[in-house]
N, C-alpha and C positions, 0 to 999 in steps of 0.2 A: 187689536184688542178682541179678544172673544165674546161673542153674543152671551148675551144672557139665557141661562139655560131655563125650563119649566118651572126647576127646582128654585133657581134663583127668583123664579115668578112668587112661587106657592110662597115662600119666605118673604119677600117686600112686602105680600099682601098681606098676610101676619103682623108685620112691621104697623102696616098702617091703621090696623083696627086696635093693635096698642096707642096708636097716634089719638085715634077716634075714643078711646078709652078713656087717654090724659084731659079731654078737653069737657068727656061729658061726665064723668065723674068726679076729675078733680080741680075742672075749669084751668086744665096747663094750657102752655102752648104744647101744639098738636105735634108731638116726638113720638116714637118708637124705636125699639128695637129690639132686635133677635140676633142671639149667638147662636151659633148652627155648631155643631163637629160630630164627626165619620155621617154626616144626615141625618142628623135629633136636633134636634130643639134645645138647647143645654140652660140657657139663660133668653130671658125676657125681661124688659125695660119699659119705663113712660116717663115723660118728664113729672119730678116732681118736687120742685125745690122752691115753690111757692107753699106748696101745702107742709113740706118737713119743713121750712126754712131753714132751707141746707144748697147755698148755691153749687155744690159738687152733683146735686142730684140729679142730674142730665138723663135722659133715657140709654144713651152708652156706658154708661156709669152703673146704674140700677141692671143692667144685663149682666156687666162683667161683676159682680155682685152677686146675683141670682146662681150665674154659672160655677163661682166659684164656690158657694155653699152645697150645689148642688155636687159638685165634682173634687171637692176636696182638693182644690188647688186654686194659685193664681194666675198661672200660665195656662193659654190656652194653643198650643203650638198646631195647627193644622187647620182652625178654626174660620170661621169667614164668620164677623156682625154685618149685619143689615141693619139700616139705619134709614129714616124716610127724609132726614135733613142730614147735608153733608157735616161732618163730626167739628166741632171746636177745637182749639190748641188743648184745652185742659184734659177733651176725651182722646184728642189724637195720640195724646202722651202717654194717659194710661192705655190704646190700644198698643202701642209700645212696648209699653212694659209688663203687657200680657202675653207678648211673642205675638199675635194675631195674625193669621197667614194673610185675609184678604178681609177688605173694605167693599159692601156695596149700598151706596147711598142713592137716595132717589134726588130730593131738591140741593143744587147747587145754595149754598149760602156767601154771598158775594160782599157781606160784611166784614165774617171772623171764620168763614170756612178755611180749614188745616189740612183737608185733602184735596189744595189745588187752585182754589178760588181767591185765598189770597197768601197763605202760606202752604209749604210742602211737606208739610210735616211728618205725615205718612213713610213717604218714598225719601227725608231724606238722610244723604251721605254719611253728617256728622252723630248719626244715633248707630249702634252695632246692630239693631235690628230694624230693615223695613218691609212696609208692607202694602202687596200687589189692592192698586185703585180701582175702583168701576162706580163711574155715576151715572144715573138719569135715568137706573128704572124707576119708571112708575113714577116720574120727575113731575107731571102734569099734574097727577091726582093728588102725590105729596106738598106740593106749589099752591094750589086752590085749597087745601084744606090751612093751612098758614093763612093765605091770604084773607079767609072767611072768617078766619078766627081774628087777625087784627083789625078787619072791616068793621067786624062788631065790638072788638072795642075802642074804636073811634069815634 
């Protein structure tokens, strides 16, 4: 697996201050995300399907969203999201069926995670399109910002 390049730094860190956004503005749990393509920014995300009561509204969700208003389309074929919690079945599906070249997630999610942790979703066989995995940047900081968030509300 290839290291994580700067670029892919500068973008998680992105990711996470959308995270720090969802939790202090709109009291979500702590998501982000960013669509990247050719090295722009195309689409940004935060969870927020507490405050729209809209349960599709996942921070992967709200990027590929963003991106496609911003770009006039639904496909994003070349594209890498960043994501700070690894994607669910519901967003793994739509990164699917966005064409989405690559996945980079920070915190494994060992519940309902679809890139890996408990289904394959991503990478697999039975879909016409999949797409190249990478987790655990930034895994520690994305992991404690969850954890602080459900500590308090406990």
């Amino acid at each position: 697996m290839t290291p994580f390049s700067p670029e892919d730094r500068a973008c998680m860190q992105r990711a996470l201050e959308l995270a720090i956004h969802a939790r202090d503005a709109d009291d979500e749990v702590p998501v982000g995300a960013v669509l990247v393509l050719d090295g722009e920014i195309v689409g940004e995300g935060w969870n927020r399907n507490v405050t729209l009561n809209d349960p599709s509204a996942h921070a992967e969700i709200a990027a590929l969203r963003d991106a496609g208003q911003r770009l006039g389309n639904h496909r994003f074929p070349g594209a890498t999201l960043y994501v700070t919690l690894e994607p669910c079945a519901m967003c793994a599906m739509a990164l699917v069926h966005a064409r989405m070249a690559r996945v980079v997630y920070g915190a494994p999610d060992p519940k309902t995670g679809a890139a890996g942790s408990v289904f394959d979703t991503l990478v697999s066989e039975r879909h016409n399109h999949r797409i190249e995995v990478q987790g655990g940047l930034l895994a520690e900081e994305s992991s404690a910002l969850l954890r602080a968030f459900f500590k308090a509300r406990r």
